[in-house]
C-alpha positions in Angstrom: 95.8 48.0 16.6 92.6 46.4 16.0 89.3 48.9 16.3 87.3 45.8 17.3 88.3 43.2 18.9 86.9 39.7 20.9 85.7 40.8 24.7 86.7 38.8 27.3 83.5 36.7 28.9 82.8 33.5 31.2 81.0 30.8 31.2 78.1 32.2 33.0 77.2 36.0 32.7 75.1 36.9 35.9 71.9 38.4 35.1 71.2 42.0 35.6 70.0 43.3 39.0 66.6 45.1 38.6 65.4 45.7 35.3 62.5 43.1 35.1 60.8 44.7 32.1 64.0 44.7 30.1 65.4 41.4 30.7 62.1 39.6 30.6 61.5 41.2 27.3 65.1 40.0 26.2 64.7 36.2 27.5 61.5 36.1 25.8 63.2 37.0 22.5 65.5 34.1 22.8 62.6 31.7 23.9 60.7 32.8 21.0 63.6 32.8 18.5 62.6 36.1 17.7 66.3 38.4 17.8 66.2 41.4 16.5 69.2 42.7 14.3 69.7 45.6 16.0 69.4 46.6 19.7 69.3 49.8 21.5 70.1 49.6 25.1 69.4 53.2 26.5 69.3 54.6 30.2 71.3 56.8 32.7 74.9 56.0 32.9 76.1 53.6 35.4 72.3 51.6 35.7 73.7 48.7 34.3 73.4 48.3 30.1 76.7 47.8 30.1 76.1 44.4 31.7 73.1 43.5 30.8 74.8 43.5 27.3 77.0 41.6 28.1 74.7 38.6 29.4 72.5 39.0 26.8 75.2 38.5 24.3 76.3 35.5 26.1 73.0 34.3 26.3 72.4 34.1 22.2 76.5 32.8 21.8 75.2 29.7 24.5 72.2 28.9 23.1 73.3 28.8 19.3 76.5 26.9 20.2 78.6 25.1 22.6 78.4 26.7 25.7 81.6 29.9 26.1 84.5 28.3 28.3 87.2 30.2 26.9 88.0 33.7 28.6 87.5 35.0 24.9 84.9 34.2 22.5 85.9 35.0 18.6 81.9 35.9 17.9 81.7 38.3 20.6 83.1 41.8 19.4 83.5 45.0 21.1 83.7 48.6 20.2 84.2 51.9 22.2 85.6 55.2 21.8 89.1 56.0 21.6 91.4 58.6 21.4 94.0 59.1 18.5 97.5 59.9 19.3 100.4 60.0 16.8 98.1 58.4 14.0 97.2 55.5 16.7 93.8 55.0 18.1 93.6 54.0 22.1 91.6 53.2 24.1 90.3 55.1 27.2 91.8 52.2 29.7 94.8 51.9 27.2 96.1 55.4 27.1 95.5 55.4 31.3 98.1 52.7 31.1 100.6 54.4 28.8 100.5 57.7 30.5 99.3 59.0 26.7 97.4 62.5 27.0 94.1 62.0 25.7 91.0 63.9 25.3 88.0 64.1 22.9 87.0 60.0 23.3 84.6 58.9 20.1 83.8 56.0 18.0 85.8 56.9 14.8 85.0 55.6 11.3 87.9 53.4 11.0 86.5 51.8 13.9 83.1 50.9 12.4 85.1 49.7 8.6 86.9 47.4 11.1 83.8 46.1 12.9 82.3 46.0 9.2 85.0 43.8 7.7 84.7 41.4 10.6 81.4 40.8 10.3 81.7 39.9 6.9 83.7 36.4 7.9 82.1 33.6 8.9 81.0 32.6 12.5 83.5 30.4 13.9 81.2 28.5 16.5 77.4 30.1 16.6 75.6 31.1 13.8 76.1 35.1 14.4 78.5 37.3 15.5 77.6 39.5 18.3 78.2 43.1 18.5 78.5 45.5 21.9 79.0 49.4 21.1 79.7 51.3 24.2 78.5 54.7 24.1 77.2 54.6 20.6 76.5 58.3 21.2 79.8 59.3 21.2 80.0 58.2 17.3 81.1 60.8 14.4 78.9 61.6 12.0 80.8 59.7 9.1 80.8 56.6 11.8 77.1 56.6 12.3 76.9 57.3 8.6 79.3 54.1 8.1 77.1 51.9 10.6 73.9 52.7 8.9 74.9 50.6 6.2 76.1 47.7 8.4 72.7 47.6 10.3 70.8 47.5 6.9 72.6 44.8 5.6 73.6 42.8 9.4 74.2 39.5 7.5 72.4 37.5 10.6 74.3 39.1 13.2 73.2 41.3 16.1 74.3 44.3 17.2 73.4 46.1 20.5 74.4 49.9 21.0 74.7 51.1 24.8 74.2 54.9 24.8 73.7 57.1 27.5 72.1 59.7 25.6 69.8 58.5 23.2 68.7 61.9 21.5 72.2 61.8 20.4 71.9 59.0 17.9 70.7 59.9 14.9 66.9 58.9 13.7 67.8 56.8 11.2 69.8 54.4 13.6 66.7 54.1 16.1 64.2 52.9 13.7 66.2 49.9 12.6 66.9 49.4 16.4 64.7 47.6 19.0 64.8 50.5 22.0 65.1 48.6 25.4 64.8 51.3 28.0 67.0 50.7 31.7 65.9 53.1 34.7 67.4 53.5 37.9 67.7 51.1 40.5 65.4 50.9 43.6 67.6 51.4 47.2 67.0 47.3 47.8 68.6 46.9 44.3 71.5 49.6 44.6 72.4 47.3 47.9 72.2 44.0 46.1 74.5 45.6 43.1 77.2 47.2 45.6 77.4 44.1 47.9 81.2 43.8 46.0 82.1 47.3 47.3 80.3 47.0 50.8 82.2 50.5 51.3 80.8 52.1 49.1 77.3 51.5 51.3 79.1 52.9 54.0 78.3 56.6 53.1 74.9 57.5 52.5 75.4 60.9 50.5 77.2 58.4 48.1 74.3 56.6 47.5 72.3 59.6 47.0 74.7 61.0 44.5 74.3 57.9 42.6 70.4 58.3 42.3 70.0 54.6 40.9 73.0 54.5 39.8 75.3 51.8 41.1 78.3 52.8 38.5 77.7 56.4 39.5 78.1 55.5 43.1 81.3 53.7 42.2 82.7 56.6 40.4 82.4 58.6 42.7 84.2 56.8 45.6 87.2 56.9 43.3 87.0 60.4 42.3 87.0 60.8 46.4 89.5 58.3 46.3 91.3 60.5 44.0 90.8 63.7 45.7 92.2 62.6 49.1 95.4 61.0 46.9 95.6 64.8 45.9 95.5 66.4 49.3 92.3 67.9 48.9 90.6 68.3 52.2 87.0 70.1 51.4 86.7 73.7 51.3 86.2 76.0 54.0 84.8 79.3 52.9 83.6 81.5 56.1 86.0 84.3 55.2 87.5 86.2 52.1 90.6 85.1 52.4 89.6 81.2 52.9 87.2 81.6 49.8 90.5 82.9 48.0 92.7 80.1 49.5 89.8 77.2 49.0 90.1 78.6 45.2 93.8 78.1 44.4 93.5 74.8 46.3 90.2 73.4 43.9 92.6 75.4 40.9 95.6 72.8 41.9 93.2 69.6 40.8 93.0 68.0 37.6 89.8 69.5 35.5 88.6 66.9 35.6 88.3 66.4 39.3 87.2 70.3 39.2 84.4 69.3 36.8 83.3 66.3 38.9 83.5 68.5 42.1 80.9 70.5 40.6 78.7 67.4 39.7 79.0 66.7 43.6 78.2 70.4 45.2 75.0 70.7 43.1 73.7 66.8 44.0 74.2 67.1 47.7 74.0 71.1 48.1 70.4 71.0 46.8 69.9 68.1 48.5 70.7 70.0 51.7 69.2 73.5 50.6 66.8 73.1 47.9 68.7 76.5 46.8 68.0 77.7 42.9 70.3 80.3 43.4 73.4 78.7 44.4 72.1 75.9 41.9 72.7 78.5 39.5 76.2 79.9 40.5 77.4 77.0 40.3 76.6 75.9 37.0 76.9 79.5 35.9 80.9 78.1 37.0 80.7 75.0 34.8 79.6 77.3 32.1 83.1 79.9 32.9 85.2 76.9 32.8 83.8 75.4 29.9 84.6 78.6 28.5 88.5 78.5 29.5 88.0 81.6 31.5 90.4 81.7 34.4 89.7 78.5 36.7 91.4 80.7 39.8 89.0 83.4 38.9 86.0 81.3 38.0 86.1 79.4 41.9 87.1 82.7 43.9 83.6 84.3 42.4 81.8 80.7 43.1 82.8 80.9 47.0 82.8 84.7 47.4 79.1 84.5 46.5 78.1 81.4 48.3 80.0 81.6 51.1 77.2 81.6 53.9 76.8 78.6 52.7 80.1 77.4 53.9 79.7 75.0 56.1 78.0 72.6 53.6 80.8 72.2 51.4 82.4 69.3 53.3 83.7 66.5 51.3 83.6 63.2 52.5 87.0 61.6 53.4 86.5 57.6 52.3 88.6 54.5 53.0 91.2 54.0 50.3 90.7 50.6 49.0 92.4 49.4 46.0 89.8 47.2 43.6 91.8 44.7 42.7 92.5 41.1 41.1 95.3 38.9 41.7 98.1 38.2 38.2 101.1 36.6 38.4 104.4 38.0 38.1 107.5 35.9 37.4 111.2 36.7 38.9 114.0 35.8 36.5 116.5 35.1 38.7 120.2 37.3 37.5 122.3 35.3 35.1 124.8 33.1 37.4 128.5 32.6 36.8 130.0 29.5 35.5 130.0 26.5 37.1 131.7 22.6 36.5 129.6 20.3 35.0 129.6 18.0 37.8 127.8 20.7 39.4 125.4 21.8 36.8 123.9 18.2 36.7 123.1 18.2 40.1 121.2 21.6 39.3 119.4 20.5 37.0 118.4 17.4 39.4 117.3 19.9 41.9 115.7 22.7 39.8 114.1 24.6 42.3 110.5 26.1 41.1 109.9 29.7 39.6 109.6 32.1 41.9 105.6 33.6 42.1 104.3 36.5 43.2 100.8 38.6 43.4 100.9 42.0 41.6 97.8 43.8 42.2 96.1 45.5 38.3 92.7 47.8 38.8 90.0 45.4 37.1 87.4 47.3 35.2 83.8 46.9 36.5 80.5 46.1 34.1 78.9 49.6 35.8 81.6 51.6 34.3 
């Protein structure tokens, strides 16, 4: 399995929403003819690097060659972390598919000796390659080790690391990086990015949650998405017993959903409460689980304590609606029996067309 690979593009990349300082900085470096070698897109996650990495990289690709009007471009390369499972490296999207248990995601050094090796051969049709690194941060030492030597020696190609995190890349990589800084979005922007999940805009503590965010937003409707799939209702903790039954029903969730719950209670509690103290008993839980102390132990002690504050724990129930693009799916019809020949030319006369169908496949977003 190849640990970089050509990203799938079009023709026309739309510009970023918001972000006038960043993009105006970026055009500029094309007008100019001035490209760096190295780029350092840095910001919250979900603002929006992601994509503006993506245009940007289409940009230089357009302007150095014939314009991109293949869904994949063989200068455009993309790297991002992975898991390894039986000596194979996947994908985050790629073990969802396969059902493979995964856990501890990074950019592995194979990955970057791939990315290295491909550089090395010559552009096809612009004069560069072009590089995106999602979540750079997540890179092992020997990786960021191994991609300190491609970025001093680029050979004419650019590279541009997305990171969420940026006091988790090592020195040495930021000072032969230009730093272009993303913030979050204003509420007139966050409307304009959502208008392709208009229900995501119908709950307002969602958009609060996301805090400029627009991929935040988005991941959250499908964690809630998720949680109703699950059967979770919200929690209801007036009494000892329904703080002890609200446990074992948070306990039958996926940790991850237990560790995004979390995430959720200490947005929109302290948005209701502006309360340091059950601030603090709740990430005093994050710290227990994190710890693999008993998660049935860890939530009865998180509700017992905050249960006056019960009636804010409400969860949001959303409208479940698939994201989804259209593929095609062909029917092969069962194998027939035998037939004369006078009646097999007349099939083939009247071949009647393949049989077409829609299929709905999730379709990752450029927040994510």
């Amino acid at each position: 399995m190849q640990q970089s690979s050509p990203v799938a593009t079009q023709s026309q990349i739309p510009e970023p929403i918001g972000h006038e300082t960043a993009i105006a900085l970026l055009k500029s470096a094309i007008t100019q003819q001035r490209i760096a070698t190295a780029y350092l897109f840095t910001g919250r996650a979900g603002v929006g690097k992601h994509q503006a990495a993506m245009w940007f990289a289409n940009e230089l690709l357009q302007a150095e060659s014939k314009p991109v009007r293949s869904a994949i471009h063989p200068n455009l390369l993309h790297v991002e972390p992975t898991f390894n499972h039986e000596g194979k490296l996947y994908t985050l999207p790629e073990a969802t598919a396969q059902k493979i248990p995964h856990k501890g995601t990074q950019i592995r050094i194979e990955q970057v000796r791939q990315l290295s090796a491909d550089l090395q051969r010559k552009p096809l049709y612009a004069k560069r390659s072009v590089v995106i690194v999602d979540k750079a941060e997540t890179m092992a030492e020997a990786a960021a080790n191994a991609l300190l030597k491609t970025l001093e020696e680029p050979g004419g190609n650019v590279l541009i690391l997305v990171v969420n995190q940026i006091d988790r890349i090592l020195p040495t990589i930021i000072s032969r990086c230009q730093v272009v800084s993303f913030y979050p979005l204003t509420e007139v922007e966050m409307g304009q990015a959502l208008e392709g999940m208009p229900q995501c805009l119908q709950y307002s503590e969602l958009i609060e949650f996301g805090q400029g965010s627009p991929g935040k937003v988005i991941g959250a409707y499908r964690q809630l998405q998720a949680l109703q799939v699950a059967g979770f209702t919200g929690v209801v903790t007036g009494t000892i017993s329904e703080c002890f039954l609200a446990a074992k029903q948070v306990c039958e969730l996926d940790m991850t959903l237990q560790q995004w719950l979390l995430d959720w209670w200490q947005v929109t509690l302290w948005n209701r409460t502006h309360s340091t103290e059950l601030l603090q008993n709740l990430e005093n839980a994050r710290r227990y689980l994190k710890q693999n102390c008993s998660p049935q132990s860890v939530w009865e002690i998180a509700f017992l304590k905050l249960r006056s504050t019960h009636r804010l724990w409400e969860v949001p129930e959303v409208e479940i609606v698939p994201e989804v693009i259209p593929e095609v799916e062909i029917e092969v019809a069962a194998k027939q029996p035998k037939q004369p020949k006078e009646a097999k030319k007349l099939e083939r006369k009247q071949k009647t067309p393949t049989v077409v169908k829609e299929v709905e496949v999730v379709q990752r977003g450029l927040f994510d």
